[in-house]
N, C-alpha and C positions, 0 to 999 in steps of 0.2 A: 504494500500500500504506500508508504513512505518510507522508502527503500533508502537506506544509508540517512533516512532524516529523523529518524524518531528517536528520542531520546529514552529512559528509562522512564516508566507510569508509575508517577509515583505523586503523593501531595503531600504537601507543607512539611516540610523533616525527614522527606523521605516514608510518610506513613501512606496509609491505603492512598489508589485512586482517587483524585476529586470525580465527586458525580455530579451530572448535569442531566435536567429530564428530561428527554425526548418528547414530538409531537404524540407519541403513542403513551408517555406516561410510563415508561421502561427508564431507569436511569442509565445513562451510561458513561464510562471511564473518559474525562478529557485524556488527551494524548500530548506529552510535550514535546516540542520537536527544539533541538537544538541546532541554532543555525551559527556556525563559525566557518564564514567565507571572505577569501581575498580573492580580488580580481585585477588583474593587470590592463588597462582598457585604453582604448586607441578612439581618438577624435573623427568623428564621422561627419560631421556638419557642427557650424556655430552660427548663433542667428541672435545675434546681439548680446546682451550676454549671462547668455544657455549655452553650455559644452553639451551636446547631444553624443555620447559616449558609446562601443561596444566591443566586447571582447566576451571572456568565458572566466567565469567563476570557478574554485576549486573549495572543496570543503563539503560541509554535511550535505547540501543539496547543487554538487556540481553540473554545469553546464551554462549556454548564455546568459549573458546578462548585459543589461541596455542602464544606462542610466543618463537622466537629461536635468544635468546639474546648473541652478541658475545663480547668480553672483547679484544679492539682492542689494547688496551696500557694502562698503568698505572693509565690516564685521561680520556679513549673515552672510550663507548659502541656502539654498531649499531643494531640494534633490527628488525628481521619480522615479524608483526604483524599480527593473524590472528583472523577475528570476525564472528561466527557462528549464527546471530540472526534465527529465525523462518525467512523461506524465502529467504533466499542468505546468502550469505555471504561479508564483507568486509575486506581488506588486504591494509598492507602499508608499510613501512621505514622509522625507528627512527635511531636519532641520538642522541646521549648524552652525557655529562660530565658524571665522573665517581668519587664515591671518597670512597675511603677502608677505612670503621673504625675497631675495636674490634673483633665488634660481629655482624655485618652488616656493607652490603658496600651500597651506593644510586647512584641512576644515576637521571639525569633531564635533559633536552633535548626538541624535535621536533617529529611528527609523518608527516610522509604526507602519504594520502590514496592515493592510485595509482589505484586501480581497485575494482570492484565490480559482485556480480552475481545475478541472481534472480533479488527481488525488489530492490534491491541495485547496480543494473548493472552500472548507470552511476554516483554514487558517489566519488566526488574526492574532496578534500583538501588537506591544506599544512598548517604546523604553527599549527598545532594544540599543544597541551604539552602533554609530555609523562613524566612521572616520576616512580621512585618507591624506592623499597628497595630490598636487596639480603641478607636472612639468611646466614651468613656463616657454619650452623651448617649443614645447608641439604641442602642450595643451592635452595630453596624454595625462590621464589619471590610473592612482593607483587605492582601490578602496577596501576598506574591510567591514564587515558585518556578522557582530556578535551578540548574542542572547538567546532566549527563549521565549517560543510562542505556544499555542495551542490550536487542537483544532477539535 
């Protein structure tokens, strides 16, 4: 089902499952999924200033990943996050501090997944960390995404 993403089922301490109740009135086990991904990603288009980003993710849920990172002031970024595993995909909404050095600038910040498809239809979180770097030579990002969600 979620092949290489599921984490251990387990609640608060490690004790039972949390349950959640179905449209049937059946509870059943949330699942956590742990998601620690780096992606190496390469500038596709820029459209003022949005780095629209794509390369391939490695980690819990490997394979593409799109992200169209905007430069909203001096200090913030806001980021669309998109994750291609085998199987669906998941999509979310970062936010970030932002800070311009030399020769690279860094963002660090927040993800929240908002939606999913396929196996990953009903995954959502919030709080997870988003970070990364921005070449300034080609505008080539380099990001990572860590925490835990559910589905």
């Amino acid at each position: 089902m979620l092949a290489g993403a599921v984490g251990a089922i387990a609640g608060p301490g490690g004790g039972p499952p949390a349950l959640a109740a179905s449209s049937h009135g059946v509870a059943l086990a949330a699942r956590a999924i742990s998601l620690n991904e780096s992606a190496r990603l390469h500038l596709t288009s820029r459209h003022g200033f949005t780095l629209n980003e794509q390369g391939s993710a490695s980690g819990s849920v490997s394979g593409p990943m799109y992200v169209h990172l905007t430069i909203v002031s001096t200090t913030r970024v806001v980021a669309e996050v998109n994750f291609y595993p085998g199987g669906g995909s998941i999509s979310g909404k970062a936010t970030a501090s932002y800070r311009r050095g030399s020769s690279t600038a860094s963002f660090s910040g927040t993800l929240s997944i908002a939606r999913g498809t396929g196996s990953y239809a009903h995954v959502r979180g919030s709080g997870l960390s988003f970070s990364g770097t921005i070449r300034r030579s080609d505008e080539a990002i380099a990001v990572q995404v860590h925490g835990e969600a559910s589905e």
